[in-house]
C-alpha positions as CSV (number, residue, x, y, z in Angstrom):
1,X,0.0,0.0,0.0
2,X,1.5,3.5,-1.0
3,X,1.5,6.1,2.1
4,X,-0.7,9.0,1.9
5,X,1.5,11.4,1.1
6,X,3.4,9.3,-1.9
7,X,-0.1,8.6,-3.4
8,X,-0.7,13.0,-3.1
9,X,2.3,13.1,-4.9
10,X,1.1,10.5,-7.7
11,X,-1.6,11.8,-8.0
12,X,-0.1,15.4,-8.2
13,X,1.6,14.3,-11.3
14,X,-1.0,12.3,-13.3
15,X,-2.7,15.5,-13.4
16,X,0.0,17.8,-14.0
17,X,0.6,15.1,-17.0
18,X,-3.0,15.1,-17.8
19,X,-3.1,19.2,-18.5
20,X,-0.1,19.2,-20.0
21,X,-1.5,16.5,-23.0
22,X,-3.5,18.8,-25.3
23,X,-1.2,21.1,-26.0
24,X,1.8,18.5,-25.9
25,X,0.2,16.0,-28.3
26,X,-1.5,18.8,-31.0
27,X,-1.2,17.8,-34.3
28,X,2.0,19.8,-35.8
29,X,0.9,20.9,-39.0
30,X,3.2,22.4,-42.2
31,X,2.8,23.9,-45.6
32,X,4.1,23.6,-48.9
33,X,6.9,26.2,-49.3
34,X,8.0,25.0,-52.4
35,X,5.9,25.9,-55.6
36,X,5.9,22.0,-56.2
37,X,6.8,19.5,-53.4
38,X,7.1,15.7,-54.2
39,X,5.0,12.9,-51.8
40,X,7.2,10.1,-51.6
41,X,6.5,6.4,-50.6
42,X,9.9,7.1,-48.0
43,X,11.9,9.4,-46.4
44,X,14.6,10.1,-49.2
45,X,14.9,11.1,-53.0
46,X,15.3,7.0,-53.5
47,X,11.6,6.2,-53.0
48,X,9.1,6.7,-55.7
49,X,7.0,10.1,-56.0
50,X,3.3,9.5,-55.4
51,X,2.2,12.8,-56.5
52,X,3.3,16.4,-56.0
53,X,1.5,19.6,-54.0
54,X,1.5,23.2,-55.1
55,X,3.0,25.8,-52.6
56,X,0.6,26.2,-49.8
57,X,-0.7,22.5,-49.7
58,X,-1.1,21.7,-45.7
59,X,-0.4,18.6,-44.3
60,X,-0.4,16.8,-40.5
61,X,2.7,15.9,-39.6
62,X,2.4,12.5,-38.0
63,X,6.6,11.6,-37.8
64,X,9.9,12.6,-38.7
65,X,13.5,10.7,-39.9
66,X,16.3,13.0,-40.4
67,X,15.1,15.9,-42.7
68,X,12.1,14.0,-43.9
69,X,8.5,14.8,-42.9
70,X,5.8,11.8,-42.9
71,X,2.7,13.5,-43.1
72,X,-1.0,13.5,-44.5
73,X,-3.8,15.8,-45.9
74,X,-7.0,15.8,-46.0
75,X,-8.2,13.0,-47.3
76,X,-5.6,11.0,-45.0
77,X,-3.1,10.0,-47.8
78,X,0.5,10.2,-45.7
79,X,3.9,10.0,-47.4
80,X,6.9,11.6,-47.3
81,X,8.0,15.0,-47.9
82,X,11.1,16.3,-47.5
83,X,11.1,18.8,-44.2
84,X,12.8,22.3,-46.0
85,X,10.6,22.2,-48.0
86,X,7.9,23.2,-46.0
87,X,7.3,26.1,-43.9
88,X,4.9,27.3,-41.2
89,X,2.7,29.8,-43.5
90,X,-1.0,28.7,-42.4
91,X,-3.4,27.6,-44.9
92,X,-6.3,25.2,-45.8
93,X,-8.0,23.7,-47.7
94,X,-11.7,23.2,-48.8
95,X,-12.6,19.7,-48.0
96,X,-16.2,20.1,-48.5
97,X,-17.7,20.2,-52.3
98,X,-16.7,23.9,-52.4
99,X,-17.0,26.7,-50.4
100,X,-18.6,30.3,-50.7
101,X,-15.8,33.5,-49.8
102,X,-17.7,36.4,-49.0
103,X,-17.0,40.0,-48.6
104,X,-17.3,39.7,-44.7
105,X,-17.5,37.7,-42.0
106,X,-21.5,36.5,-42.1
107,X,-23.9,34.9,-44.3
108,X,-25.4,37.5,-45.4
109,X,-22.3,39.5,-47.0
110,X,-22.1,39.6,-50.7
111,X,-20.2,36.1,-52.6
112,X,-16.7,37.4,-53.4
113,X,-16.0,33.6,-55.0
114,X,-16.5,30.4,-54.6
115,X,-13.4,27.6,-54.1
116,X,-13.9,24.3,-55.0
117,X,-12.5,21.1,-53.2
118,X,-8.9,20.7,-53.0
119,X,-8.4,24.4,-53.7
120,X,-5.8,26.2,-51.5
121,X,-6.4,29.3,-49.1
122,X,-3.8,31.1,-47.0
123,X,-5.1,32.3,-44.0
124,X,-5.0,35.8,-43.2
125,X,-7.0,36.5,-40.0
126,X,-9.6,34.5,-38.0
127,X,-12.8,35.6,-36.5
128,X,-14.7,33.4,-34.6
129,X,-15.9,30.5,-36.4
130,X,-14.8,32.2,-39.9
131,X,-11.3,33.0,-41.5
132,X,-10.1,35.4,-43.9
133,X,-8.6,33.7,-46.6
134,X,-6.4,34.4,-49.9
135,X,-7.4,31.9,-52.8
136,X,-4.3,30.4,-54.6
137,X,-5.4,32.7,-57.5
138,X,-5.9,35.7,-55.7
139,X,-9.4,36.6,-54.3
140,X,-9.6,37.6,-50.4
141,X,-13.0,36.9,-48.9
142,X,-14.1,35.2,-45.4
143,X,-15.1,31.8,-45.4
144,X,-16.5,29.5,-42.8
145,X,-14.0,27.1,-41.0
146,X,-15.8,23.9,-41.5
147,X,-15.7,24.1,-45.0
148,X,-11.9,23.8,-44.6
149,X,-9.1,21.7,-43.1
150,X,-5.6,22.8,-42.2
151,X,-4.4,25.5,-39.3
């Protein structure tokens, strides 16, 4: 049987650990920096390229060897990319059909464009539940963030 005091003190520490775990086990996430970046089946220039991302394209990073980045998008495809290559420039991307930019942050405000799946958005400012966004082909407009995934 643990004394009193020791079993304060374990317990102490499971919750110190307990707090601590959101913020130690949130999901790193990266972006394209290159304007293309190879996925590769491993981590080096040896394994085969899957497919490649414009600049922007975010991913979850889910492990790391060396330099090399194993991560996944969206759709939870994971490869590898190679780390320098990506940066810490916050975007998304629409994961629902497509999704409606407007000219402020409500429902109401006037359609400035509308993305389609897969399409890339730098973030630009948040508020609330929607985020000001840059399209990869240039329009600015707040969208909803549940049409998105990323940041």
């Amino acid at each position: 049987m643990l004394h009193p005091k020791r079993l304060l003190n374990l317990f102490i520490l499971l919750a110190i650990c307990w707090l601590a775990a959101p913020s130690a086990l949130a999901a790193q996430m990266v972006s394209a920096a290159g304007n293309t970046v190879n996925m590769r089946t491993g981590p080096g220039t040896s394994y085969v390229a899957r497919w490649t991302v414009d600049k922007g394209y975010p991913f979850k990073v889910l492990a790391r060897k060396g330099k090399w980045l194993k991560v996944s998008d969206f759709k939870h495809d994971s490869g590898w990319v190679y780390g320098p290559l990506m940066n810490k420039t916050r975007h998304y991307i629409v994961s629902a059909a497509s999704a409606t930019l407007r000219a402020a942050p409500n429902a109401r405000s006037a359609v400035v464009f509308r993305a389609a799946r897969g399409d890339v958005l730098r973030k630009l400012r948040q508020r609330g539940r929607w985020i000001k966004v840059r399209h990869e082909h240039g329009p600015v407009g707040w969208v909803v963030k549940s049409r998105l995934w990323g940041w």
